[in-house]
C-alpha positions in Angstrom: 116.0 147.3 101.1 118.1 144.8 102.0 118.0 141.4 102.0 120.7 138.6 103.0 120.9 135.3 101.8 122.5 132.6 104.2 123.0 129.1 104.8 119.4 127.4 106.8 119.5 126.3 109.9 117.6 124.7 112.5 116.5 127.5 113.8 114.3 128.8 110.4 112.1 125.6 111.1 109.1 127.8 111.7 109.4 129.9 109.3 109.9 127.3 106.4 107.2 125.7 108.0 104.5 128.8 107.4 105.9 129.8 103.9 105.3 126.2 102.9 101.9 126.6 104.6 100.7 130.2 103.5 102.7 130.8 100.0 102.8 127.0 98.8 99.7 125.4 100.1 101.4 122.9 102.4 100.3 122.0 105.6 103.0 119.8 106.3 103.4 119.6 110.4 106.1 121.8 112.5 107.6 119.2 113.6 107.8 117.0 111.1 109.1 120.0 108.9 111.9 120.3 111.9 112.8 116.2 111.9 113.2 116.8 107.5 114.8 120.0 107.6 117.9 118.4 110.2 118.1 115.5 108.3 118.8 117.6 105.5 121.1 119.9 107.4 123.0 117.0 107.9 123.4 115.5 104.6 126.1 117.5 102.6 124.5 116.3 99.2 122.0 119.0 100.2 121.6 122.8 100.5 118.9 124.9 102.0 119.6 128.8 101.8 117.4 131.2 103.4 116.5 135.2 102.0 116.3 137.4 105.8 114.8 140.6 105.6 114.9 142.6 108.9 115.1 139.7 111.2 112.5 137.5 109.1 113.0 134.7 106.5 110.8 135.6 103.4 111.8 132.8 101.4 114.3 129.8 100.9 115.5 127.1 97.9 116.3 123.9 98.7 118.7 122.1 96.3 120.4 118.5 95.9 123.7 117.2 94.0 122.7 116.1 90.6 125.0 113.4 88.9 124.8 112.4 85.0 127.0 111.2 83.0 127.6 113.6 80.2 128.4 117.3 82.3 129.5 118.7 85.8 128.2 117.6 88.5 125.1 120.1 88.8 122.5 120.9 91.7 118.9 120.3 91.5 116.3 122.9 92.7 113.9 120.9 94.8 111.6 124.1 96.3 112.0 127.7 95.3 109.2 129.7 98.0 108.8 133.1 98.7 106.4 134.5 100.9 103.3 135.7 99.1 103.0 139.0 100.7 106.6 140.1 100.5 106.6 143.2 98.1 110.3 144.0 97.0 109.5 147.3 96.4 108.9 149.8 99.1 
C-alpha cells in the first residue's frame, strides 16, 4: 500500500468537502469549502496536506503558525480527517 502525502490544492476541494461531510459530520457547502480552502491556500501562515492513495485523497490536516512567548514558533493542528472507510490494511 502506498500512500503519498502532499501539499493541498485547489483541486482536492471535493474531496475535503465529502470527508468533512461523511467522516466528520459536516455538511459544510462545496463551494463554500472551495472559497475557505483558497483563502487558505493563499495565506502562508497556513498548511493543508493531503494523504492520496491510488488517485484519491483519503484524508488531510490542516494546520496554522502558533506564536507564544516562551518556545519556537510551533503549528497548530486545526482538522486531522480521515475517511471512515479507508482500511490501511489490505
Amino acid at each position: 500500500m502506498e500512500i503519498t502525502i502532499r501539499q493541498g490544492h485547489i483541486d482536492d476541494a471535493d474531496f475535503i468537502y465529502k470527508l468533512n461531510k461523511y467522516s466528520l459530520g459536516y455538511d459544510y457547502p462545496l463551494e463554500k469549502t472551495k472559497k475557505k480552502l483558497e483563502k487558505i491556500l493563499s495565506n502562508n501562515n497556513y498548511r493543508v496536506l493531503v494523504a492520496v492513495y491510488k488517485d484519491e485523497v483519503v484524508g488531510y490536516i490542516e494546520a496554522h503558525d502558533y506564536e507564544s512567548l516562551y518556545q519556537d514558533s510551533l503549528k497548530d493542528i486545526m482538522a486531522l480527517v480521515v475517511a471512515k472507510d479507508f482500511k490501511i490494511w489490505e
